[in-house]
C-alpha positions in Angstrom: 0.0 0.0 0.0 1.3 3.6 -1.3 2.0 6.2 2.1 -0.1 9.1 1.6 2.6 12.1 2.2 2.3 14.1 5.1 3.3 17.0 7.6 4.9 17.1 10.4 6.1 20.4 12.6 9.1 20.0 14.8 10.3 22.2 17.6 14.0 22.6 17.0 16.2 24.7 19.2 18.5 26.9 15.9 20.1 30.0 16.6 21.8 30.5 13.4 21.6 29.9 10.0 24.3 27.6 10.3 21.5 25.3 11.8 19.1 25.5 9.6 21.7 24.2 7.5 22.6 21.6 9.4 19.2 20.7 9.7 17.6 20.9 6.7 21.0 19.0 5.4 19.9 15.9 7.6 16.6 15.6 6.7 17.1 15.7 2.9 19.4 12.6 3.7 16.1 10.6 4.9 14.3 8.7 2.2 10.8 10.0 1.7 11.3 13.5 2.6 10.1 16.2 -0.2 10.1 19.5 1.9 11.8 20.7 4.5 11.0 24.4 5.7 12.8 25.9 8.5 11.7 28.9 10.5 14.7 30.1 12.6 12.8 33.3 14.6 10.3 30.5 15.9 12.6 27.9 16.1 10.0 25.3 14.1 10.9 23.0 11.1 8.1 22.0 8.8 8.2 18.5 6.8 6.8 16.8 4.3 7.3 13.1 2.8 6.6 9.9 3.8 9.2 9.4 6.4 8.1 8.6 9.7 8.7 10.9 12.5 10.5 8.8 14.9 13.0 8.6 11.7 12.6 12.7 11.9 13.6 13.2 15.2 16.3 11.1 14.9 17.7 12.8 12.0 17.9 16.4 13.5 19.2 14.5 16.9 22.1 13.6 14.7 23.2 17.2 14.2 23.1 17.3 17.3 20.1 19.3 18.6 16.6 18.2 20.2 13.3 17.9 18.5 9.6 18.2 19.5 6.7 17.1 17.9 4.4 19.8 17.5 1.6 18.7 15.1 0.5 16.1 12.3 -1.5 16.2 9.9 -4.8 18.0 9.8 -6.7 19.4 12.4 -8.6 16.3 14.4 -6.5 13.6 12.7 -3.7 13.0 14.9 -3.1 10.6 18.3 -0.5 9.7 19.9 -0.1 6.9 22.8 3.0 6.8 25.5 3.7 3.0 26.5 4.4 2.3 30.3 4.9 -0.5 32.0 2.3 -2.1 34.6 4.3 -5.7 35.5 3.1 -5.4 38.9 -0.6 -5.0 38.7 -3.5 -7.7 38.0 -6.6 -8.4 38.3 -6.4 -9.8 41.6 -4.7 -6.9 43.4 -5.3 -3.6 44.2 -4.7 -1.3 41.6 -1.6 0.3 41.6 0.2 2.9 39.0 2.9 2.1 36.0 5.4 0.5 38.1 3.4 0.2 41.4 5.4 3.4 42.8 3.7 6.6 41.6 6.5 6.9 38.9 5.7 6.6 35.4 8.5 4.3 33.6 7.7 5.1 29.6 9.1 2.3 27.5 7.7 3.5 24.4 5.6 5.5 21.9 3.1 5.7 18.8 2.5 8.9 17.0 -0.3 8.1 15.1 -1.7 10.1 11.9 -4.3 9.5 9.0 -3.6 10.8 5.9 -6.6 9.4 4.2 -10.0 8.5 4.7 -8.9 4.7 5.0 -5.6 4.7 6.1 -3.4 5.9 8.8 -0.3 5.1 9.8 1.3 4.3 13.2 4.8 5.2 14.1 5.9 3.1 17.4 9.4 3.3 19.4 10.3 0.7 22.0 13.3 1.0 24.3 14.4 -0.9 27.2 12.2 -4.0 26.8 14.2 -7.8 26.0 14.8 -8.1 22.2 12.5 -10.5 20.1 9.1 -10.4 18.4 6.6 -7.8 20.0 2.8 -7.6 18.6 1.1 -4.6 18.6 -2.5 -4.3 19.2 -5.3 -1.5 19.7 -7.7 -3.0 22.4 -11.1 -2.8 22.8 -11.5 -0.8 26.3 -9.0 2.4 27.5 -9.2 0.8 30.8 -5.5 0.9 32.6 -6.4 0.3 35.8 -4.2 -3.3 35.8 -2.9 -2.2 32.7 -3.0 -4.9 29.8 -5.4 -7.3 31.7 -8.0 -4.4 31.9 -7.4 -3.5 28.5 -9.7 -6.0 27.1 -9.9 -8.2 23.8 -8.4 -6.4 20.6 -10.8 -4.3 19.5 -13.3 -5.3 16.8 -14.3 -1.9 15.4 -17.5 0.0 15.7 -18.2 -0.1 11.9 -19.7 -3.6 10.5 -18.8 -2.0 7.3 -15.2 -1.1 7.7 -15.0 -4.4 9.9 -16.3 -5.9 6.4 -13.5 -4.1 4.5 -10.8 -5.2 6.6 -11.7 -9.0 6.7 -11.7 -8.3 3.0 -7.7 -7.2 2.9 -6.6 -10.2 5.0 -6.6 -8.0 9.0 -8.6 -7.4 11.8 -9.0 -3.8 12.5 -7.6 -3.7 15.8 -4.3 -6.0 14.8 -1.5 -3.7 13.9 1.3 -5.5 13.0 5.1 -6.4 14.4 8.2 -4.7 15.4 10.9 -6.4 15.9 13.5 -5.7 19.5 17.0 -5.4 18.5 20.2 -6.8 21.2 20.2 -3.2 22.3 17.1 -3.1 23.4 15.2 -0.9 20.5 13.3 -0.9 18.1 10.8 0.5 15.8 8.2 0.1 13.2 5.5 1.9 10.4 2.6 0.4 10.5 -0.5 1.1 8.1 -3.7 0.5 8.9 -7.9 0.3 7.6 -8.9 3.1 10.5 -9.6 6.4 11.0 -8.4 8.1 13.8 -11.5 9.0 15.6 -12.6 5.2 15.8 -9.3 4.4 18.5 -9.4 7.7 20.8 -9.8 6.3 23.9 -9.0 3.0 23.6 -5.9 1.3 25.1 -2.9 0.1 22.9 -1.0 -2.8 24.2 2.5 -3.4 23.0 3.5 -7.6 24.0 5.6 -10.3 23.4 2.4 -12.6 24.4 0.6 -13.8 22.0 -3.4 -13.5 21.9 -5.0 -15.5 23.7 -9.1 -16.2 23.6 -9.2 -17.6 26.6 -7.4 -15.3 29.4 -6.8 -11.6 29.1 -3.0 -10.7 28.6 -0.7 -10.6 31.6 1.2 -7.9 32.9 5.2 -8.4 32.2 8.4 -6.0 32.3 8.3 -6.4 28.5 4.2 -5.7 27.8 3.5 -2.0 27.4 0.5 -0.3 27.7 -1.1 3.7 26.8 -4.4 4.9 25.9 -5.0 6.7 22.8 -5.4 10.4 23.0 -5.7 13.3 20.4 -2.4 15.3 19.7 -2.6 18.5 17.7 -2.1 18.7 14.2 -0.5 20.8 12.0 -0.5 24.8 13.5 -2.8 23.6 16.5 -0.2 23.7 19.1 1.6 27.2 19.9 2.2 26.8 23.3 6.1 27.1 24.7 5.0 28.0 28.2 3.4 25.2 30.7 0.0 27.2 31.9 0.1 25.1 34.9 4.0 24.4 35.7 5.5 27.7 34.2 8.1 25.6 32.7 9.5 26.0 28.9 8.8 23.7 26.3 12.7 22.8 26.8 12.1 22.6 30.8 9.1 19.9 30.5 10.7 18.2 27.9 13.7 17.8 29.9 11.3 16.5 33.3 10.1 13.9 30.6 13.2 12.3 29.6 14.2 11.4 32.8 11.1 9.2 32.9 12.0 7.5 29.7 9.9 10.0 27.3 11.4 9.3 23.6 
């Protein structure tokens, strides 16, 4: 299936023209990309391609600056899910948070965007997890309060007819594919899929080496991940660089989120 092209709007810390060069030079390297705009008074990079934006990111962190993810796509058709960890809660004990401290521990991340009425594609990073096979899965409740088990069956779909079109391609609508864990610990994959984004807001995505099971809901494990889905902004809709409720820079919070594992 062809990938739709796209926009993406990165927060880039540039002082100087030299780094827009630098930049811009980095990104033209990546396969896919078609424009790259660079606004040096705001500090924002706009591009366009096919490449995903975990491959973005990682581009302009070569040059060796940071990069923020500021919008995709159109207005309303963006999502984005951050992967924790919940090993230590079940179904038979009292709830507890993602690593039963208080203390989020983020093993991963999907940035999500359509770019057509039937497809849209899903850009997951894992770090830290054991190396193998991992499937990914959108489930059919947003319930995390014992993480994966809560999570419920993958998710069917609310629409018999796009449920219909999917059968028809050979998936199941709430199936989203592999990615494979290297020996360091990492990994990543693109994924396209027959949904729209409204359809999984709310819903929980669950990142596992388990397989599916019909019979018992999936456990929790160091290496099973789990985020609900929420709307990010698209393109333009996000101009915050203040924290209303922190007073921290967008620099300052995105600092406070790395040392929780935030990619």
């Amino acid at each position: 299936m062809a990938i739709s092209s796209f926009q993406t709007l990165f927060a880039v810390p540039m002082t100087c023209d030299s780094c827009v060069k630098d930049v811009s030079g980095a990104l033209h390297k990546l396969q896919g990309i078609t424009k790259v705009e660079a606004n040096l008074p705001d500090q924002l990079v706009l591009v366009e391609g096919t490449a995903p934006p975990s491959a973005i990111v990682k581009a302009i962190e070569s040059t060796g600056r940071d990069a923020i993810l500021r919008g995709s796509g159109a207005s309303n058709s963006a999502a984005v899910s951050i992967l924790e960890i919940f090993h230590e809660a079940d179904q038979e004990s009292v709830p507890t948070s993602a690593n039963g401290s208080g203390d989020r521990v983020v093993r991963g991340l999907a940035r999500i965007v359509q770019v057509s009425p039937t497809v849209t594609l899903v850009d997951l990073t894992l770090r830290g997890v054991t190396p193998g096979t991992y499937h990914a899965t959108i489930r059919e409740f947003g319930n995390l309060q014992y993480g994966a088990s809560s999570a419920g069956p993958v998710w069917s779909g609310q629409s018999a007819g796009a449920e219909a079109e999917a059968k028809a391609i050979g998936t199941r609508r709430g199936v989203l594919g592999t990615v494979t864990i290297g020996a360091n610990g990492h990994g990543s994959a693109f994924l396209s899929h027959p949904f729209q984004v409204w359809e999984v807001i709310g819903h929980a995505m669950v990142v596992s080496r388990q397989e599916e099971s019909d019979v018992s809901p999936l456990r929790n494990d160091e290496n099973t991940v789990v985020g609900v889905i929420a709307r990010s902004p698209g393109m333009w809709d996000n101009d915050k660089t203040v924290c209303s409720c922190t007073g921290k820079t967008l620099w300052e919070e995105r600092k406070d989120e790395a040392t929780k594992g935030m990619l």
